[in-house]
N, C-alpha and C positions, 0 to 999 in steps of 0.2 A: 676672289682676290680683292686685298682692299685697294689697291692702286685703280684697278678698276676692270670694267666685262671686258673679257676677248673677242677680238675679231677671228674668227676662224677664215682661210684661203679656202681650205678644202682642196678640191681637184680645180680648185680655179687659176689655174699656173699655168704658162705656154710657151714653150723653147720654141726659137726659130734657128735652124740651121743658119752659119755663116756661107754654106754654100748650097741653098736648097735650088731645088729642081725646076720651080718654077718663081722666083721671087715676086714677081707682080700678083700671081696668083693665093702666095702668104699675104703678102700687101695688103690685097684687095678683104681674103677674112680677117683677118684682125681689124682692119676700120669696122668693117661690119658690126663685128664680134663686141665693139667698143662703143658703138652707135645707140641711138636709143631704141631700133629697131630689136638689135640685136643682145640688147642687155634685154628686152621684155622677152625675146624668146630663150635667154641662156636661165634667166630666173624660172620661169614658168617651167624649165627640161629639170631643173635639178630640184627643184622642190621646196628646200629647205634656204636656198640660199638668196641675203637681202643681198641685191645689187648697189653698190654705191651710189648709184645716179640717185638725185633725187627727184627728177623730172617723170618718173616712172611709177607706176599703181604697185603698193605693197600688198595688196589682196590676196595675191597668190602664195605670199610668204605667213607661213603659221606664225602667230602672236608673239612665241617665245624666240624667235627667230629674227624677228623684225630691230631694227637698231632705233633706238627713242631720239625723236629730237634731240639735240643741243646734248647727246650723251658725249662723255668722252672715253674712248674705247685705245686698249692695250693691244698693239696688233703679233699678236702670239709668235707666229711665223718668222717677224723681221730677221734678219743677221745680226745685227748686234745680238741678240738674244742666242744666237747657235754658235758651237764651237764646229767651223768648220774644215778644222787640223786634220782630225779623223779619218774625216769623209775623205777630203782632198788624196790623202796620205791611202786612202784604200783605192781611189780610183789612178792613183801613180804609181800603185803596185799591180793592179790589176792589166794596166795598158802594157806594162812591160812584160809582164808573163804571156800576154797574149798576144806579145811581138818576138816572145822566145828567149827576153833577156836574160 
């Protein structure tokens, strides 16, 4: 792209229930999960993916993979970028059918 390289998410995405089961318990991993502890061990599990942080060793992440200094990066995923009429319009058809509407 000439605008510039993609940031890919991947499966790096994480819904919290508005009523989960244990909320202290989501709490408590997502700080984690966000920590630098925790970004060294979610990079090193998934292989390919640069962690934002920059306070972290990119060792683990392969060359092509890695984001260059001072780059400026097109984040693929955002919303603006999705029409999400579609989606919406399929999951307000589908909650009704499976309420019997």
């Amino acid at each position: 792209m000439k605008e510039a390289p993609v940031v890919e998410t991947a499966a790096s995405t994480f819904t919290l229930l508005d009523k989960p089961a244990n909320p202290n318990a989501a709490r408590l991993f997502l700080n984690w999960l966000m920590s630098r502890d925790g970004q060294i061990s979610f990079q090193k599990s998934q292989g390919s993916c640069d962690s934002a942080r920059l306070d972290i060793s990119k060792v683990d992440v392969p060359p092509l993979s890695r984001r260059k200094d001072g780059g400026q990066y097109f984040r693929l995923w955002d919303t603006e970028w999705m029409d999400v009429n579609e989606v919406q319009t399929f999951v307000e058809n589908s909650l009704k059918t499976s309420k019997g509407q």
